[in-house]
C-alpha positions in Angstrom: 81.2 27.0 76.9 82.1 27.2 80.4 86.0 25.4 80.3 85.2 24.3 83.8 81.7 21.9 82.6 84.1 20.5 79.8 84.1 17.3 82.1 80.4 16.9 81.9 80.1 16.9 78.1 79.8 14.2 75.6 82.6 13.3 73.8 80.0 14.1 70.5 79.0 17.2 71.9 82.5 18.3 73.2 83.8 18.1 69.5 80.9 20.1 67.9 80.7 22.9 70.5 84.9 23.0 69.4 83.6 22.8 65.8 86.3 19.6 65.2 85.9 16.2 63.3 87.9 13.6 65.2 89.2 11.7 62.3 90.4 14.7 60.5 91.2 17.5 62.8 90.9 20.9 62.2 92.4 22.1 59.1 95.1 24.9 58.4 93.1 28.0 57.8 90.7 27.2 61.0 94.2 26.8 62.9 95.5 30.0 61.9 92.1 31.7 62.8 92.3 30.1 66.2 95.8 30.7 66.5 95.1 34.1 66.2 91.8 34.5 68.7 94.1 32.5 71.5 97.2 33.5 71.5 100.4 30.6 71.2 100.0 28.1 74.0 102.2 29.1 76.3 103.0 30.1 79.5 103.4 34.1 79.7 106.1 35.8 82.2 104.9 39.2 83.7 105.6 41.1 86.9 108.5 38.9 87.6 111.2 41.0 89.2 114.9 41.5 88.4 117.6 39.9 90.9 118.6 43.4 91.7 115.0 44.8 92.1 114.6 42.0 94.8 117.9 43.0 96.5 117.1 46.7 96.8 113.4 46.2 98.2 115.5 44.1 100.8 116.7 47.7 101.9 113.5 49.4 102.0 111.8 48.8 105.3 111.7 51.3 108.5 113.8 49.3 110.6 116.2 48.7 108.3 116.7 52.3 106.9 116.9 53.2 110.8 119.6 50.9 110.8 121.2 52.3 107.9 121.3 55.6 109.4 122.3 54.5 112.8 125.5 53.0 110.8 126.4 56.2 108.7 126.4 58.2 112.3 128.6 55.6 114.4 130.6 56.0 111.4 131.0 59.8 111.8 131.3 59.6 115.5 134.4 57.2 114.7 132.9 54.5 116.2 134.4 51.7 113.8 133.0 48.8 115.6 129.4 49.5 116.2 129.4 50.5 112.3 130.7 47.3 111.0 128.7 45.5 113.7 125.5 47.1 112.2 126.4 47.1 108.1 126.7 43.3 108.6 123.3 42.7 110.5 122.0 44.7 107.5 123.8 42.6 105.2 122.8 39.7 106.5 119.1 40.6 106.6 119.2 41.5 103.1 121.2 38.3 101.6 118.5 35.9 103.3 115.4 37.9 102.1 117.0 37.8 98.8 117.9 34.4 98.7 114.2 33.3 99.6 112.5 35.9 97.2 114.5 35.0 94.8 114.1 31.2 94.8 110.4 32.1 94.9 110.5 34.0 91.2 111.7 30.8 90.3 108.8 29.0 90.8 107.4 30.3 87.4 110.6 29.3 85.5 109.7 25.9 86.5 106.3 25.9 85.7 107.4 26.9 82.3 109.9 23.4 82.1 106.3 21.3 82.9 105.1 22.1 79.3 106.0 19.5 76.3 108.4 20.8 73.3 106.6 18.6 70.7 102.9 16.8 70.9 101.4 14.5 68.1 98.6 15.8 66.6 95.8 15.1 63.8 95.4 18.0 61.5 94.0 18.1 58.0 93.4 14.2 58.0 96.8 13.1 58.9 98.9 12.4 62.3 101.8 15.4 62.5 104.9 16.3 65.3 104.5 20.2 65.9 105.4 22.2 68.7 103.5 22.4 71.7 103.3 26.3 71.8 101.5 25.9 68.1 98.3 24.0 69.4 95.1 25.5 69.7 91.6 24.4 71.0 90.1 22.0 68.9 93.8 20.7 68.1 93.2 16.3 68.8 96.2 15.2 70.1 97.9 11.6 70.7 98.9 10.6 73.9 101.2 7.7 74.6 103.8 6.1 77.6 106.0 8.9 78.4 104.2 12.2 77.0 103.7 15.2 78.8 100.4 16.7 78.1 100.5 20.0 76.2 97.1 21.4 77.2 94.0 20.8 79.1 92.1 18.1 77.0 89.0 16.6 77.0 89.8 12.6 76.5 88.0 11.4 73.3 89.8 8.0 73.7 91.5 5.8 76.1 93.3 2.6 76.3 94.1 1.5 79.7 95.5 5.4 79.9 97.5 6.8 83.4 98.4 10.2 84.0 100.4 10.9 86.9 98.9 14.5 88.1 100.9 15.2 91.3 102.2 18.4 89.5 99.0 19.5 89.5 96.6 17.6 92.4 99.8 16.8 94.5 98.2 12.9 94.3 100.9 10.8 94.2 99.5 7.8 92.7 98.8 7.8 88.6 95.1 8.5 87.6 93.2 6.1 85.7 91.4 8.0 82.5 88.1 7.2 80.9 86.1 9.2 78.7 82.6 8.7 79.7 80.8 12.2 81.3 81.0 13.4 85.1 77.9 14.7 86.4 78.7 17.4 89.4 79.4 20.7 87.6 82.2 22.7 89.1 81.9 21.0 92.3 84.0 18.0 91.1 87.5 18.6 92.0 90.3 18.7 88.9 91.6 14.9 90.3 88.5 13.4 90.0 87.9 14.5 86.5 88.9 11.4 84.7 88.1 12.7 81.4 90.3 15.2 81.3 94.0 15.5 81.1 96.1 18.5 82.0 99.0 20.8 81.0 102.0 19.9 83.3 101.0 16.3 83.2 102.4 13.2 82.4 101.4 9.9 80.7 102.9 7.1 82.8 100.8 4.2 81.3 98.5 2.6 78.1 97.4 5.6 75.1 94.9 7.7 74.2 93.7 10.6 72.6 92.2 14.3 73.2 90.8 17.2 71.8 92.4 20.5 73.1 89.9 23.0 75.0 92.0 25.3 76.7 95.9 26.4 76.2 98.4 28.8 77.5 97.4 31.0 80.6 93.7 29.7 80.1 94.9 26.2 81.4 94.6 25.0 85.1 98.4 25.3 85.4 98.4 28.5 83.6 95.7 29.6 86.2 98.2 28.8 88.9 100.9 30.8 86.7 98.6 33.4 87.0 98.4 33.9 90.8 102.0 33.6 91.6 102.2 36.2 89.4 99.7 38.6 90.1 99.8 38.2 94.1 99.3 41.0 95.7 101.9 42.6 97.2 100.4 43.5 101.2 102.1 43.5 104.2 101.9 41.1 106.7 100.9 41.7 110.2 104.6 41.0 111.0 106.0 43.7 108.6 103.6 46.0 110.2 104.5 45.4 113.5 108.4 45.8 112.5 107.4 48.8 110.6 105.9 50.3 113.5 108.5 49.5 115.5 111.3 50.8 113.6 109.1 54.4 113.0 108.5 54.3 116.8 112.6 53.7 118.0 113.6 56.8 114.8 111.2 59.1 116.5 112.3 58.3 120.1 116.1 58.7 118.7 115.4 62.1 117.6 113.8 62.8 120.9 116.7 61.6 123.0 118.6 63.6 120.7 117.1 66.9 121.0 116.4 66.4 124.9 120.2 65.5 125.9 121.7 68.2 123.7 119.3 70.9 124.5 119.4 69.9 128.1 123.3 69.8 127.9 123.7 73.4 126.3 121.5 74.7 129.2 124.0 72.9 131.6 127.1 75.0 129.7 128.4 72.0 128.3 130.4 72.2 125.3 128.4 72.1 121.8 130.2 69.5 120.2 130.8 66.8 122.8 127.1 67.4 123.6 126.4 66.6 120.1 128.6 63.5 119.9 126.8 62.7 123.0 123.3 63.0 122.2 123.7 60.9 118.4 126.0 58.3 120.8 122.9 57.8 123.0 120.3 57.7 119.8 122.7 55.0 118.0 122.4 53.0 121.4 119.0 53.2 121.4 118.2 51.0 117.9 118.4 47.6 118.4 120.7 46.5 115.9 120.6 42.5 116.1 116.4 42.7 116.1 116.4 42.7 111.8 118.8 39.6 112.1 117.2 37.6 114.7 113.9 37.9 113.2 115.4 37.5 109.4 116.9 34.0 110.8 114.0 33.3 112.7 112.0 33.5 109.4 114.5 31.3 107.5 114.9 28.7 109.3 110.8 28.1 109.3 110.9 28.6 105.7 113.7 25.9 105.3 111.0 23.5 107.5 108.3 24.3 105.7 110.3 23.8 102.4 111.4 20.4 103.3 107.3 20.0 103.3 107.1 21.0 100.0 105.6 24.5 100.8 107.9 27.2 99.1 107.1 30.6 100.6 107.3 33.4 98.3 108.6 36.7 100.8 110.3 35.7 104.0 108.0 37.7 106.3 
């Protein structure tokens, strides 16, 4: 069964393609079997990255490498100033891209926090408290004023029953359930399904009940777990640009290099001034406050578009 149609099913038919008697439940030895084919119903972390795998890909791109290398030469030159100048634009690059990445990974921690520790549910005939991460589909659980719902659920009963689904819809306003069918396939969107409740929801008002159909990463808000996770990691127009940029100013160093000392040995003048002269002249060259201006640049549009509730996972 398609989990996306579950909304279209009788409640009859809902409960025999989950092979589940509504006044009994399913019974131990079918929940181990389906414990096993499903996995616990959880949330699952992977591909999130360490705190300090996030700081050192701070340190990774062209322009900030050339400025790395621009630092480590005015510091051989003895130019003091121009090296502390430049290690604390890099710095500073690196602490903000951290600081937004980082709140970013986060995102997953709280998705985790949405799902319920315990859930009622019938099993063998009887009305149990079990942990949320032991339900499986098929599981019928009761839902009452204040629950969070453990799983995506296909309502088999409800009793002037609200769910507030802004976690998951971003509607503000709590749902009104009923259990009758909706006719529309997967064109009806997840907020107008109001026959199903979903992990990461709430029950704000009335009771009811439901028979589990999907868990875990299988749920609509494990689905979102899902992406943030597996995003693909591709550079934006703006890296490439930078990228570019920074490959461009390196190449044209090393030019400015080699012309000034070569052209400077031809004159007669001495080798080493003409070398001091030549990296002076390269270090000059790299723009050293470009990384920072466009790092704060970037922050301070993330921080707007946070305060509209759109958290942006990289800074560029």
């Amino acid at each position: 069964m398609d989990s996306k149609l579950w909304h279209t099913q009788l409640i009859d038919e809902t409960l025999t393609l989950l092979e589940v008697q509504q006044d009994s439940g399913l019974h131990d030895g079918e929940v181990t079997q389906r414990r096993e084919q499903y996995g616990p119903n959880e949330l699952v972390e992977r591909g999130l990255k360490s705190p300090w795998q996030i700081l050192l890909e701070q340190f990774r791109e062209t322009m900030v490498i050339v400025l790395i290398v621009a630092a480590l030469i005015s510091a051989v030159i003895g130019d003091v100033k121009d090296m502390i100048a430049i290690l604390a634009i890099v710095i500073l690059n690196a602490v903000l891209g951290f600081v937004q990445e980082y709140r970013a990974e986060q995102a997953m921690a709280a998705l985790k926090k949405m799902s319920a520790p315990v859930v009622k549910v019938r099993r063998d005939g009887h009305v149990v408290e079990i942990k949320s991460v032991e339900l499986v589909p098929g599981d019928i659980i009761l839902l009452e004023v204040g629950d969070a719902i453990p799983a995506d659920g296909r309502l088999i009963n409800a009793t002037n029953l609200k769910v507030q689904e802004a976690s998951l819809t971003g509607e503000s306003i709590p749902v009104e359930k009923a259990t009758d069918p909706i006719p529309g396939g997967e064109e009806v969107p997840l907020g107008d399904r109001k026959n199903m409740v979903y992990l990461g929801t709430a029950v704000t008002y009335g009771r009811g009940s439901a028979v589990v159909v999907d868990t875990g990463m299988s749920t609509e808000l494990g689905k979102i777990a899902d992406m943030i996770q597996t995003v693909e990691s591709e550079q934006t127009p703006l890296q490439r640009r930078m990228a570019q940029l920074g490959k461009t100013l390196a190449v044209a160093a090393i030019g400015i290099v080699a012309v000034v000392f070569v052209l400077g040995l031809l004159r007669g003048e001495d080798l080493a001034e003409m070398f001091l002269t030549a990296v002076a002249m390269a270090v000059a060259a790299v723009p050293e406050g470009l990384p920072a201006v466009v790092t704060i640049s970037l922050a301070l549009g993330a921080q707007r578009m946070l305060r509209r509730n759109a958290l942006i996972r990289k800074l560029p």
